[in-house]
FIKEMAR-27102 format. One record per atom (N, C-alpha, C, CB): x, y, z; residue in one letter. Coordinates in steps of 0.05 Angstrom, whole numbers, plus 5000, padded with zeros to 4 digits. Glycine has a CB too. Layout:
XYZa
...
This chain:
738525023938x
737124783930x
736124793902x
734724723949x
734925003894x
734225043871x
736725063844x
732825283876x
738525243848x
742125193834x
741324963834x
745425253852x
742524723861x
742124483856x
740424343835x
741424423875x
738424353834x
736424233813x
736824313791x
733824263816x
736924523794x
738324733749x
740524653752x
739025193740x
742024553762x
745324413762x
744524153743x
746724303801x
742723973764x
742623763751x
741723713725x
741623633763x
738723973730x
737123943700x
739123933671x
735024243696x
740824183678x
742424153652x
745023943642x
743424393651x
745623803674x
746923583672x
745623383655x
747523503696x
742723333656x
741523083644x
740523223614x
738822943667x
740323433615x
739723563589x
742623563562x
738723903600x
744823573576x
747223553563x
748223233561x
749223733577x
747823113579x
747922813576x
745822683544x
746422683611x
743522743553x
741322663530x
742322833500x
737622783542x
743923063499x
744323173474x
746723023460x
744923473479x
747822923485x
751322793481x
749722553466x
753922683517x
748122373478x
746622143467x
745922223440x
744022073484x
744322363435x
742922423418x
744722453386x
741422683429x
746922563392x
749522683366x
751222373368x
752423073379x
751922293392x
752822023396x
751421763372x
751721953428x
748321813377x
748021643357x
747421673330x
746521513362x
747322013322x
748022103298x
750722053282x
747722333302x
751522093303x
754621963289x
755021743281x
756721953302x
753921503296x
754621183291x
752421213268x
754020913320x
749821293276x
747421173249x
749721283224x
743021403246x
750821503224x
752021653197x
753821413183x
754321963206x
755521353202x
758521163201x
757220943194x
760621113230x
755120843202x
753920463188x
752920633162x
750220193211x
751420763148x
750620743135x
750920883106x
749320713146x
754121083119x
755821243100x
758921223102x
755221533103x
760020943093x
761820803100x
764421093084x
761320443086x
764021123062x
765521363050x
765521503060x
765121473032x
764121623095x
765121853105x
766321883124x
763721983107x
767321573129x
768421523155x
770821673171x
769021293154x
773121753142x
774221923155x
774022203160x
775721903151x
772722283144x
770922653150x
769422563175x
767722803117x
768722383182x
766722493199x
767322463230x
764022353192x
770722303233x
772122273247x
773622643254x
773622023235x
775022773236x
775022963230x
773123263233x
775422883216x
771223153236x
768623373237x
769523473279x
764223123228x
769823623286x
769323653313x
766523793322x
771523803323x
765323623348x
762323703349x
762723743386x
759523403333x
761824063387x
762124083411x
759424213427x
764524223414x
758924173444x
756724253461x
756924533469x
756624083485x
755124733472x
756324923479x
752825093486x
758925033454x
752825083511x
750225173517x
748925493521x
749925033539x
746525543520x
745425883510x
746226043495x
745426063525x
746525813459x
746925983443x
744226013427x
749225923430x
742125793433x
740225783419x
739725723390x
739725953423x
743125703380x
742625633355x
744825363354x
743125903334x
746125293328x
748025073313x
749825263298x
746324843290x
752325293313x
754325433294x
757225293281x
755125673310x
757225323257x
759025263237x
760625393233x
758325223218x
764025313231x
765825593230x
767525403209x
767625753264x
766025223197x
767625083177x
769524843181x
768925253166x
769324813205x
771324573214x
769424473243x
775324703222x
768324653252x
766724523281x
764624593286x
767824563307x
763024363291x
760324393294x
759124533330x
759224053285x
757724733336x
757324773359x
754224703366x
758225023364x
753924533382x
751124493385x
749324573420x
750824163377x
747124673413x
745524733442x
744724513453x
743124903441x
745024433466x
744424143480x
739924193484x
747024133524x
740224433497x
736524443501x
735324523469x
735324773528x
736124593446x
734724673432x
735224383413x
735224963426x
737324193417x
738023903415x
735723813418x
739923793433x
735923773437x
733723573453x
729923663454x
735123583488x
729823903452x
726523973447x
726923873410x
725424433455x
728423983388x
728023893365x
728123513360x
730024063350x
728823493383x
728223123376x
726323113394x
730822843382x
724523203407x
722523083411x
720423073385x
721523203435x
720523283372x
718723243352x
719123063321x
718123503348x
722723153320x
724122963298x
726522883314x
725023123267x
726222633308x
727622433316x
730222403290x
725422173320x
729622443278x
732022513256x
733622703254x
731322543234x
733522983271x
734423163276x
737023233273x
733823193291x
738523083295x
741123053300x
742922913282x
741122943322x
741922693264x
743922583249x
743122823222x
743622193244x
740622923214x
740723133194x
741823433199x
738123163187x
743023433223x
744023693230x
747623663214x
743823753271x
748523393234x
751323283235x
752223293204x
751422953248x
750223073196x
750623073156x
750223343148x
748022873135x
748123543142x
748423803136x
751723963143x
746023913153x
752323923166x
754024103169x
756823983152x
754224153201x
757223693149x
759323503155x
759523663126x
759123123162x
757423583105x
757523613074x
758123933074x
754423503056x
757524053089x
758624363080x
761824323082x
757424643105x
762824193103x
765924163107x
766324023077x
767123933139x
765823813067x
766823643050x
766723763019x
765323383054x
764823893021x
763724102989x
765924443001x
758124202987x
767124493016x
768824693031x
767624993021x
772324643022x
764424903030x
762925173032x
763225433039x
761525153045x
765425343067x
766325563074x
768425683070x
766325583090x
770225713038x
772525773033x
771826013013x
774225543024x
772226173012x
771926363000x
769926523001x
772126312982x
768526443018x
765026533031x
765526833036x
763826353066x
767627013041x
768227283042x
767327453013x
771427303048x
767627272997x
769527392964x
766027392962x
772527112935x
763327252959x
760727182956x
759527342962x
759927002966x
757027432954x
754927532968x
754027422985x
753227582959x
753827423013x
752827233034x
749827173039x
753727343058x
748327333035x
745127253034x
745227023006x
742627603028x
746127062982x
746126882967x
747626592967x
746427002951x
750326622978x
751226302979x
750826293002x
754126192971x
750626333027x
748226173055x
746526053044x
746326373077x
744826133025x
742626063021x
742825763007x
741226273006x
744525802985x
746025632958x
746625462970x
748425732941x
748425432989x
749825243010x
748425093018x
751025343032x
745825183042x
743625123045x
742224873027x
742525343043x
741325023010x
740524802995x
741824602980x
739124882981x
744124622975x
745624402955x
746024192972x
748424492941x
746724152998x
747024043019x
744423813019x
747224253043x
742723993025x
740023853031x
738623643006x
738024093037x
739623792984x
739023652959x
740523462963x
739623782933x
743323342973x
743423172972x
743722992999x
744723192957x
741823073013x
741722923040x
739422823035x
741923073069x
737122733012x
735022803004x
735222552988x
734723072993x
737422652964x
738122422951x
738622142955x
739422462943x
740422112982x
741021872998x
739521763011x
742421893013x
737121893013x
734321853020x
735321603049x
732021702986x
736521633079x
736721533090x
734421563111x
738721543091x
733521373128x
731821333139x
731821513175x
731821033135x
734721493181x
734421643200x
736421943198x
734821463223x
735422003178x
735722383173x
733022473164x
738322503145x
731422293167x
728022363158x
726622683177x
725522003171x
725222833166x
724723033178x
722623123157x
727123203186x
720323213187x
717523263171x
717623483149x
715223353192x
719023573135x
718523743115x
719523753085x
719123933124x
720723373093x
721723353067x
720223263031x
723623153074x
717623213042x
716723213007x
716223463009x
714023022991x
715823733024x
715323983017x
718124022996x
714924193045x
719823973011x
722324083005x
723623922985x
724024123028x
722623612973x
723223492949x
720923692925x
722523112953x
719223662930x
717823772901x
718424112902x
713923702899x
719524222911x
721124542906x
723824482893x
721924742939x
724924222904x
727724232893x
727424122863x
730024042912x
725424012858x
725323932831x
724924212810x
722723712828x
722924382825x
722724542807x
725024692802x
720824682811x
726324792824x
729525022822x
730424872808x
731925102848x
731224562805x
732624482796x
732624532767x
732724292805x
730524482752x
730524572727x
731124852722x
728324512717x
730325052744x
731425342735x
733725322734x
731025582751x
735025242753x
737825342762x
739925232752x
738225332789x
739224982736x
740524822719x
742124602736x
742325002701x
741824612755x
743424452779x
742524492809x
746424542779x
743324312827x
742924382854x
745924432868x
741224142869x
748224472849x
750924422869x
750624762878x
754824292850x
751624852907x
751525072913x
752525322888x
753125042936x
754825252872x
755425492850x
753825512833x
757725482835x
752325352819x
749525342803x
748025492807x
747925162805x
746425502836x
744725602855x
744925842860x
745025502876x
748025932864x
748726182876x
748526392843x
752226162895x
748726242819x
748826412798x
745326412789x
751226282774x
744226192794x
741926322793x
740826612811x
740426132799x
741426532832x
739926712846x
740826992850x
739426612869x
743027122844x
744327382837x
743127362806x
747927392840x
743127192788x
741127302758x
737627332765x
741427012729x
736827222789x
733527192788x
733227122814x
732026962766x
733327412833x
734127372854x
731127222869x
735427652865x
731127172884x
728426982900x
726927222919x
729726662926x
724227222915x
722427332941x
723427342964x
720327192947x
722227542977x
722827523012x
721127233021x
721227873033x
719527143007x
717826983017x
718626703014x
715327043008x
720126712985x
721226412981x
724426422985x
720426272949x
725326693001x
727926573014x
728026543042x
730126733008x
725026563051x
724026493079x
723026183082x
721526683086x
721726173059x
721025853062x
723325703054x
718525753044x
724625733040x
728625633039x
729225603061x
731225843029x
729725783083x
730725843105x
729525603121x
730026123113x
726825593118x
725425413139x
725525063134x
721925513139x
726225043105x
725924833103x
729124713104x
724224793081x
731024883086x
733224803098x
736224893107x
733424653086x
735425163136x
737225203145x
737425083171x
737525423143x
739824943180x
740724813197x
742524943221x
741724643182x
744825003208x
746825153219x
746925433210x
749325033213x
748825603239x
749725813224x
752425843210x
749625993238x
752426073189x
756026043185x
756726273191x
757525993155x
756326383211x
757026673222x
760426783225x
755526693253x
761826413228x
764426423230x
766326283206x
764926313256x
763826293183x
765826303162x
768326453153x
764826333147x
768026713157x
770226893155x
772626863163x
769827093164x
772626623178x
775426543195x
775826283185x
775326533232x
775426193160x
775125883154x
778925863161x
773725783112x
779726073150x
783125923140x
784625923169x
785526163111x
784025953190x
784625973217x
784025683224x
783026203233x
782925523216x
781425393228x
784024983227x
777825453208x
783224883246x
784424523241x
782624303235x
785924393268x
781924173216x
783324133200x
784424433174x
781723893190x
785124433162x
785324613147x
783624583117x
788124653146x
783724823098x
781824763073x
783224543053x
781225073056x
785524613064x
787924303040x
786624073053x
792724263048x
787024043077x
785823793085x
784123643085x
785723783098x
781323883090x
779123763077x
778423663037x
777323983085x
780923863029x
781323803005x
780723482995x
783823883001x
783623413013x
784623193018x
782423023022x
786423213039x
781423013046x
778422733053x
776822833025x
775422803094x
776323083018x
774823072992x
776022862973x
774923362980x
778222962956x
778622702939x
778522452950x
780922712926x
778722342974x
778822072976x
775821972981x
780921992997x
774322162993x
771222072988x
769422122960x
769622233011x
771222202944x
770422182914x
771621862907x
772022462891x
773321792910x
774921572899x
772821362907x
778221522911x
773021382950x
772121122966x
768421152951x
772621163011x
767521292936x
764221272931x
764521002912x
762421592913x
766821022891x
766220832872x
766720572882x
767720882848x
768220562907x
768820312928x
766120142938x
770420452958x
764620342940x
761720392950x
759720302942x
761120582950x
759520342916x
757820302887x
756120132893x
759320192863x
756119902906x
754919732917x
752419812931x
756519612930x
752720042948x
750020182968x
749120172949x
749720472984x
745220222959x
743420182945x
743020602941x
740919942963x
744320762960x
744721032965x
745521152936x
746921072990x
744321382923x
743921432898x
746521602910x
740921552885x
748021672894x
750521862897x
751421982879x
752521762905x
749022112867x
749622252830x
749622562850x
746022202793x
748222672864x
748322922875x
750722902896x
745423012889x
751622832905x
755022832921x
756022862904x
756422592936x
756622642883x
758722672862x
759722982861x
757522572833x
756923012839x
756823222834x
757823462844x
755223222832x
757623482871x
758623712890x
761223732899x
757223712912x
762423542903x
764523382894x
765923522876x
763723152882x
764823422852x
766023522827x
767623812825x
763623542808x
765224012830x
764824312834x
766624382858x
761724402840x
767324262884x
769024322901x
771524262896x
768424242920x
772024102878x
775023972872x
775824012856x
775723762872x
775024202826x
775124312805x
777624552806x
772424392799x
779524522787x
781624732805x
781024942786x
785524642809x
781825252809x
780925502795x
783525652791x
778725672811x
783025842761x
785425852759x
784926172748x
786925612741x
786926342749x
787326612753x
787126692716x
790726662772x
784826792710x
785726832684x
787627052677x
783526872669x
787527222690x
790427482683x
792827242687x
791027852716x
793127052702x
795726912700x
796626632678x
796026832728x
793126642665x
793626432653x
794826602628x
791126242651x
793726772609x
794326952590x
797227012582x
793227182598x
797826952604x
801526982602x
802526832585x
803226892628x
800926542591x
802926232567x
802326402538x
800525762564x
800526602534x
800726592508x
802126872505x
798126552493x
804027052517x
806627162513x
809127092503x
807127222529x
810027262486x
812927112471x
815127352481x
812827092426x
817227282479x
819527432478x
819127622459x
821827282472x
819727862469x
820328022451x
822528292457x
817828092442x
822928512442x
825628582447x
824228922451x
828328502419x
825129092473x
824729352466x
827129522473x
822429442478x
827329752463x
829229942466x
828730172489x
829530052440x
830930062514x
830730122545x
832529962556x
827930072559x
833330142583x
835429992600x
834729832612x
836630092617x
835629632612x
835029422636x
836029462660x
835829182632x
834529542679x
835629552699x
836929312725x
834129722705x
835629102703x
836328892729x
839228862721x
834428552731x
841128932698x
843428842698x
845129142695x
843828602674x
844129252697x
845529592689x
847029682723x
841729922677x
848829772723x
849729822752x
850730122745x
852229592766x
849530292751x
849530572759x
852330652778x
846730612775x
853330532795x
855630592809x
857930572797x
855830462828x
858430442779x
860630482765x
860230552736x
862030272767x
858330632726x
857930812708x
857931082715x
855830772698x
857431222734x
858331452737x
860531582755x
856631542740x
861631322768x
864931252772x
865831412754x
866030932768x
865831212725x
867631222701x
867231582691x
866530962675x
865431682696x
863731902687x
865532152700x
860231872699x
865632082729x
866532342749x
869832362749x
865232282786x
871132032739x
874632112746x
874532052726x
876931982766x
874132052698x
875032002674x
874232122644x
874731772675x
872632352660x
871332552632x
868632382628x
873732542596x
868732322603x
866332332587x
867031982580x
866232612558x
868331792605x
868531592598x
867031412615x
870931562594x
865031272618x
863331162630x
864630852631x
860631222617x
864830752654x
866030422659x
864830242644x
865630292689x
861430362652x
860430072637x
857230152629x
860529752663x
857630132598x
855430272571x
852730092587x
856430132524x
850230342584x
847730212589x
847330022572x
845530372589x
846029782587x
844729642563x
841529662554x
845329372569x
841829712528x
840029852519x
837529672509x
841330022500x
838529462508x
836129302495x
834929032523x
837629132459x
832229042531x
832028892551x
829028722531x
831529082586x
829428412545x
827728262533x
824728322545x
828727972535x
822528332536x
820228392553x
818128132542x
818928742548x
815828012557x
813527892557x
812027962535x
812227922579x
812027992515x
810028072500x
808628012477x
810528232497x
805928052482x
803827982460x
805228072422x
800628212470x
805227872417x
805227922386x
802527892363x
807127722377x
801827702347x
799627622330x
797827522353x
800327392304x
795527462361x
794327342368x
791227312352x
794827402390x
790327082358x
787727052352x
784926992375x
788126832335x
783427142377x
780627012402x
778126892379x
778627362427x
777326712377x
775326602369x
772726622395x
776426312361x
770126662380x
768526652402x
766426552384x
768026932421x
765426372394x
763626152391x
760526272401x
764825882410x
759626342374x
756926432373x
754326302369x
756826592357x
755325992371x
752625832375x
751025892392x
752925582382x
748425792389x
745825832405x
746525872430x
743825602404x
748925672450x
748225632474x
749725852481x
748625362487x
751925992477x
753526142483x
751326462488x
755926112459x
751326552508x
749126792506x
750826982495x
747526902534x
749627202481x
750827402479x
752927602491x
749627462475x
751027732519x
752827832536x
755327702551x
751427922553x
755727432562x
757327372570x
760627352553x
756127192580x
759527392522x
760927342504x
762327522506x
760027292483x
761327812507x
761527972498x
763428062523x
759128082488x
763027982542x
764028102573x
767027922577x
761228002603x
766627682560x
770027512568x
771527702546x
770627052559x
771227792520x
771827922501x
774028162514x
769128012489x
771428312533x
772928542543x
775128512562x
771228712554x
774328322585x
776928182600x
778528122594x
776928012610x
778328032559x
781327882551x
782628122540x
781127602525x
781428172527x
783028532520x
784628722546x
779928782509x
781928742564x
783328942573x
785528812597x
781029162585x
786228552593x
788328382609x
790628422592x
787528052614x
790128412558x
792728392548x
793228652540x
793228192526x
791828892544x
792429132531x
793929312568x
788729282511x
793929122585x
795329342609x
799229352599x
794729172652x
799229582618x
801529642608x
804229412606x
802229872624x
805529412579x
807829152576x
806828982572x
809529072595x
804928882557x
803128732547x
803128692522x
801128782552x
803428932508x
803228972477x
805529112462x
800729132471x
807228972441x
808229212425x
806729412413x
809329132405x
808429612407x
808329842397x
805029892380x
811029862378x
805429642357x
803929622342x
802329252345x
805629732316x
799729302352x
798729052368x
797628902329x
795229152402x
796428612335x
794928562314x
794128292329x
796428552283x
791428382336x
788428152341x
786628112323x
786328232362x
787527862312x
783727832295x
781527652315x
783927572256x
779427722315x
776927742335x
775527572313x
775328092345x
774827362316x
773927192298x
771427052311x
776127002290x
768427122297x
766427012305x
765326762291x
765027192307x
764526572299x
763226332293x
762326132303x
764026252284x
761326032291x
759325772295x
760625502281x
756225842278x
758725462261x
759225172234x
761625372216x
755125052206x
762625602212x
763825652202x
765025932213x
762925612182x
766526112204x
767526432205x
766026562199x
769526522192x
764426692209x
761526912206x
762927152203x
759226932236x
765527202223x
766427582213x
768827552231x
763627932225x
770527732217x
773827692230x
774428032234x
776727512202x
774028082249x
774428322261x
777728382269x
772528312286x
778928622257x
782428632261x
783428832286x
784028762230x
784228822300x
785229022320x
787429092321x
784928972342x
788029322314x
791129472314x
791529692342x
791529682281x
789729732358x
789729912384x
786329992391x
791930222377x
786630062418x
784830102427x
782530202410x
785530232443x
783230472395x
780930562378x
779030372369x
781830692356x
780830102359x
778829952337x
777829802351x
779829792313x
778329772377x
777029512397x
774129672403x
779229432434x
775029942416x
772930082427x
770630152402x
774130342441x
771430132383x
769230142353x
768129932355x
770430142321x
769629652347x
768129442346x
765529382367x
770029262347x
766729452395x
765329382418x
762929562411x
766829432447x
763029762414x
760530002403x
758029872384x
762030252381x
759929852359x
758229812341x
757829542326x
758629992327x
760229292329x
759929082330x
757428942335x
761429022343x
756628742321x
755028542325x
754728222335x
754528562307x
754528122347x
755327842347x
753627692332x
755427732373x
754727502303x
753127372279x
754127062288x
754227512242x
752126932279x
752726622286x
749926512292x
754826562315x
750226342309x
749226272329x
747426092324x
748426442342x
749125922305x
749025662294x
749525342305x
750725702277x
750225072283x
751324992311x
754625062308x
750824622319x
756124862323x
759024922320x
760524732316x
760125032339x
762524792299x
765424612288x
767724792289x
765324482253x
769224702302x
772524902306x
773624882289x
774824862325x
773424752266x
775424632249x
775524882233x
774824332232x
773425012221x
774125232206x
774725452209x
772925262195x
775925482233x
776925762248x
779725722246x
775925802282x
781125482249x
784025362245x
784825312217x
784325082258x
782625332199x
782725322164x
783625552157x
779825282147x
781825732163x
782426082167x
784526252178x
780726172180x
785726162199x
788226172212x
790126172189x
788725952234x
789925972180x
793125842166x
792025962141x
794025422165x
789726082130x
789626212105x
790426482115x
786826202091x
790126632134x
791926832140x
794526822136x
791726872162x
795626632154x
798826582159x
799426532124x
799726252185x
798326452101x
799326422082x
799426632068x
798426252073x
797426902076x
798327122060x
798927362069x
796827172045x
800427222098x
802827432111x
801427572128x
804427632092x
798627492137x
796827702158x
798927662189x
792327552163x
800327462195x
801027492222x
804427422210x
799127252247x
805427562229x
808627482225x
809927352252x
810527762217x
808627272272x
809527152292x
806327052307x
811727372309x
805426872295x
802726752311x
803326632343x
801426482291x
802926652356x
803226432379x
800826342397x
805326532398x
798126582392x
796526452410x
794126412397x
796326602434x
791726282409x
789226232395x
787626192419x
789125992373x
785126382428x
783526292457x
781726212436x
782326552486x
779726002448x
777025992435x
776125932454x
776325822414x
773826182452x
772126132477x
769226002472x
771726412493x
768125932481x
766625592471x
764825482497x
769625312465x
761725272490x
761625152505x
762624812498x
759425222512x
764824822485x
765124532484x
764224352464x
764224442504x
761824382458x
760124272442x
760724272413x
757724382446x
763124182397x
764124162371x
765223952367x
765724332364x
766324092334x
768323862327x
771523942326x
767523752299x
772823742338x
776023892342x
777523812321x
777823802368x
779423972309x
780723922291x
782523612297x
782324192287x
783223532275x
784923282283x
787823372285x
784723032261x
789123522274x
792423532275x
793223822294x
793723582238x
795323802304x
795824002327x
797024242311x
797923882353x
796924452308x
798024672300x
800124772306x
796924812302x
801024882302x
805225022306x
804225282328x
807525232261x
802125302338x
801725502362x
800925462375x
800925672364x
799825562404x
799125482425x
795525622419x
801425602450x
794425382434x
792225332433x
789425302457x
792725152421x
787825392462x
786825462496x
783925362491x
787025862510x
782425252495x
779725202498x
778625302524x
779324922495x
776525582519x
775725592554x
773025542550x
776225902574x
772025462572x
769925392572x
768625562603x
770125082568x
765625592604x
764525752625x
763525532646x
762125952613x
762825282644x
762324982655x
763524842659x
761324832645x
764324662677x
766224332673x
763324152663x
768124162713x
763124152636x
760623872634x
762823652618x
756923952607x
761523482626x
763923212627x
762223042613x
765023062660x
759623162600x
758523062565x
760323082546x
756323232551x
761323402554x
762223512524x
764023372514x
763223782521x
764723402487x
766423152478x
770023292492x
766123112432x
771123122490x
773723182505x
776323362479x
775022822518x
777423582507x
778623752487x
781823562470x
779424082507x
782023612447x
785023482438x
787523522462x
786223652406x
788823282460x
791623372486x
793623572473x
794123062495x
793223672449x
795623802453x
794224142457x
798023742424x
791924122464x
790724312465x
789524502504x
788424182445x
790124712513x
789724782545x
786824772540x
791025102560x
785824662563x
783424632576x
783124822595x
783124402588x
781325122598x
780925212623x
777025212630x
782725542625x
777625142646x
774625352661x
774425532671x
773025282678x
773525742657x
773125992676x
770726112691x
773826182663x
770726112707x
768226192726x
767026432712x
769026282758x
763526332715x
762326542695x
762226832716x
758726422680x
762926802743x
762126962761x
764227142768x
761026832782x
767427072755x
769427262745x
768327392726x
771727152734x
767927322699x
766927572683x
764627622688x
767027572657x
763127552708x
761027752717x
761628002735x
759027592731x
763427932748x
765328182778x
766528292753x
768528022811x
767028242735x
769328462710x
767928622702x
770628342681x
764828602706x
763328722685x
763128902704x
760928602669x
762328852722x
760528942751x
763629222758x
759828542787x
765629062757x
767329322762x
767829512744x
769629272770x
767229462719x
767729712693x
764929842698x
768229582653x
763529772711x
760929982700x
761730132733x
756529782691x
761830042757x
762930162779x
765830432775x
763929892796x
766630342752x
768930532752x
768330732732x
771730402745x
């Protein structure tokens, strides 16, 4: 008799939870028309004595009793659980969440989410702790320079947070767990897919425009999730040329009938090595590094070494290398020459970084071609300038190839020339570069 009654209890306890996400879902769908198909997509399943809300990046698992006691007190609960989790799928929080420090992007995630479930300021995702948790986000926000989770996560590995204020984080806005992030790429929909509803709920917002719903913090996250990342050891390559060294090639050399010719015919071999094979390789190059104010020192100093020690691995470099290392601002502050390691590892030592002015590119490309006029490079082909953007671009395209990287996507900065590569490189690559040369 008793079974009986705990039978039913949790029958009506799972009924009321089903209600409860039931109308989380419709309040979501009237009043976040752009999320209609993510949120069709989202799978939300019941799954009772876990005590908690688990996220594995594609499905939401919810406790039906710990459901239903948190809406007695907030009635907003359930549609702020659904949206929390939905926007972790749509910002694809959980993709690379292995490669992260996990106490820090949980946390990051956490909040970027909420920042903008906050922003939309909807009426039924209301929950008693949100002006606590608006006037904190104002303040991070100015530290951290942003609320999108990668912002966040680079603050807080530079200025890591208290036990006390990554407890009150926790309380104000952890929702779900991601305990089954680690399995994101296992998972249906897949991370392309969500890709996919990502760009089209960037597009359907401007459809939207009309809501009275502020949508500068989506965007934004948005932005940062759909931003494509790109391998710098593989980008480095476009600026390799042909070049020629003395060695067999073995992809066309055939050994079987060269010493055929060798064993029945004396000292007459069928078919002569070929001796000269074309290889990838660095010739003249130039790195500009942009020593204006905003550019900090160390990070400068740390893409510097990445780019070197990317083009100095083996078959990378002729015999005899030639880098000029060119610092500036409004003008060429110091042109540093590199002929092999020795002089890199000098410079780096005892080098200075001078500048830190504002900035114009134009006179780094003046300087270039006053080289090339008195024979400093005999085969130019590449030029990185590493930069935050913030200049003036030359007007005419140059006879070499040309790379603007930048450590940000800010979509102030003035826009780079087309005949010129655009990359962004994650400041948190040459932060793991640094982090592994001092480890080794």
């Amino acid at each position: 008799m008793e079974s009986d009654k705990s039978a039913d209890t949790k029958q009506q306890i799972r009924g009321i939870a089903g209600q409860i996400m039931g109308l989380a879902h419709d309040g979501l769908l009237m009043n976040l028309r752009f999320l209609d198909v993510a949120l069709s997509k989202l799978s939300v399943v019941c799954r009772e004595g876990t005590g908690a809300y688990l996220y594995d990046g594609g499905c939401l698992y919810y406790d039906p009793a710990l459901l239903v006691r948190q809406y007695r007190d907030a009635r907003g609960c359930g549609a702020r659980l659904l949206l929390h989790t939905l926007l972790h799928c749509v910002f694809s929080h959980g993709l690379g969440a292995q490669q992260m420090e996990r106490q820090y992007w949980d946390l990051a995630t956490d909040i970027a989410v909420e920042s903008v479930i906050l922003e939309l300021s909807l009426p039924l995702t209301a929950m008693p702790q949100d002006d606590e948790l608006k006037s904190r986000l104002e303040i991070l926000k100015k530290q951290a320079g942003g609320l999108t989770a990668e912002k966040l996560y680079r603050h807080f590995r530079i200025e890591e947070p208290s036990e006390k204020a990554k407890k009150d984080w926790y309380r104000l806005c952890h929702y779900d767990e991601h305990i089954y992030w680690d399995r994101r790429e296992e998972l249906i929909p897949s991370a392309e897919q969500w890709r996919k509803l990502s760009e089209r709920i960037r597009a359907d917002l401007k459809s939207f425009s009309k809501d009275k719903n502020n949508a500068e913090s989506i965007e934004e996250n948005l932005r940062e999730a759909l931003r494509e990342r790109y391998d710098y050891t593989d980008f480095l390559k476009r600026f390799m040329v042909m070049g020629e060294s003395i060695r067999v090639s073995d992809d066309e050399f055939d050994y079987i009938y060269y010493t055929y010719g060798l064993s029945n015919y004396g000292n007459m071999p069928l078919v002569e090595p070929l001796e000269y094979k074309e290889d990838r390789k660095i010739r003249d190059f130039v790195i500009a590094l942009d020593t204006s104010a905003s550019c900090r020192g160390e990070i400068v100093q740390t893409f510097l070494q990445k780019t070197y020690h990317i083009m100095r691995q083996r078959e990378s470099f002729f015999t005899k290398i030639n880098v000029h290392i060119l610092q500036c601002d409004s003008e060429v502050r110091q042109d540093t020459k590199i002929n092999g390691q020795e002089d890199f590892d000098a410079f780096m030592e005892k080098g200075k970084l001078t500048g830190f002015g504002s900035t114009d590119f134009r006179p780094v490309f003046d300087y270039v071609e006053k080289l090339r006029d008195e024979g400093e490079f005999t085969d130019l082909k590449g030029l990185i300038y590493f930069t935050d953007g913030y200049g003036v671009y030359p007007e005419y395209m140059p006879d070499y190839d040309v790379a603007f990287v930048f450590l940000q996507d800010d979509e102030n900065a003035p826009k780079v020339p087309p005949w010129a590569i655009r990359l962004v490189l994650e400041e948190d690559e040459i932060e793991n570069f640094a982090e592994e040369k001092q480890s080794h």
